[in-house]
C-alpha positions, 0 to 999 in steps of 0.5 A: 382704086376709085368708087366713082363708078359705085357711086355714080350707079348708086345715084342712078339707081336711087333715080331709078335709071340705068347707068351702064358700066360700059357707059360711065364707068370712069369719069372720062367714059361717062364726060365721052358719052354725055357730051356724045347726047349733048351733041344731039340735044344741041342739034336736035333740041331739048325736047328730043328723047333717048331713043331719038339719040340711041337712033342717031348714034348706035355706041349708047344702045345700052339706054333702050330701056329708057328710049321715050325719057327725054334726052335733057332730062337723062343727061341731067340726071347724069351729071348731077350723078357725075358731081354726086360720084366725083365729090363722094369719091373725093370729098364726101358730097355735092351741092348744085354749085358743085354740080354746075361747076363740075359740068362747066369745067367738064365743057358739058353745061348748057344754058338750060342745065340749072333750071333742069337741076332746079326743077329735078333736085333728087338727081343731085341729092339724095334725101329728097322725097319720091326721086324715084318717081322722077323718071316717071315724070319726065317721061310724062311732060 
């Protein structure tokens, strides 16, 4: 049986974000609903919130709690935790070449994900400093 899910709510929750099982309980769920908030951030832009989102598509409900973080920066988090959870369950780790390359294979990259990863580096490992705090941050850009 896979810890993918243990592991992808492990890096979610070190972020201080929610990771419903509903939502990204397996790989495929979790590609399924990331690429349902990509189809909103490409139509409504970067900038766009997670309540914004939750209003364009009822299935992500579940995110209320984190409705004024943008949309782009969530979604980094989420994949970063994609990469973290699939190279832990089946590798034992995760660099930002994984997590780009992971997102490129999943069809879920998008030209400002690097530069997102870059700036936010918590969401892909673990060891850095006050990512909890990140969500604070976003939510104050």
């Amino acid at each position: 049986m896979s810890d993918f899910y243990k592991y992808f709510k492990q890096n979610m929750d070190g972020l201080g974000l929610p990771a419903p099982e509903s939502l990204f309980g397996s790989v495929q769920t979790a590609v399924g609903n990331l690429t349902v908030i990509l189809a909103n951030i490409d139509k409504f832009g970067k900038t766009v919130t997670v309540g914004e989102v939750i209003g364009a598509t009822t299935k992500l409900e579940r995110l209320g709690a984190v409705a004024t973080l943008s949309a782009s920066f969530y979604v980094g988090a989420c994949i970063g935790s994609l990469a973290v959870a699939t190279g832990r369950d089946i590798a034992g780790g995760t660099s930002l070449a994984d997590v780009l390359s992971f997102a490129r294979q999943n069809h879920i990259s998008r030209p400002w994900l690097a530069s997102a990863l870059h700036s936010w580096p918590g969401v892909h490992r673990s060891n850095v400093q006050r990512r909890a705090h990140y969500k604070y941050l976003a939510a104050n850009k």
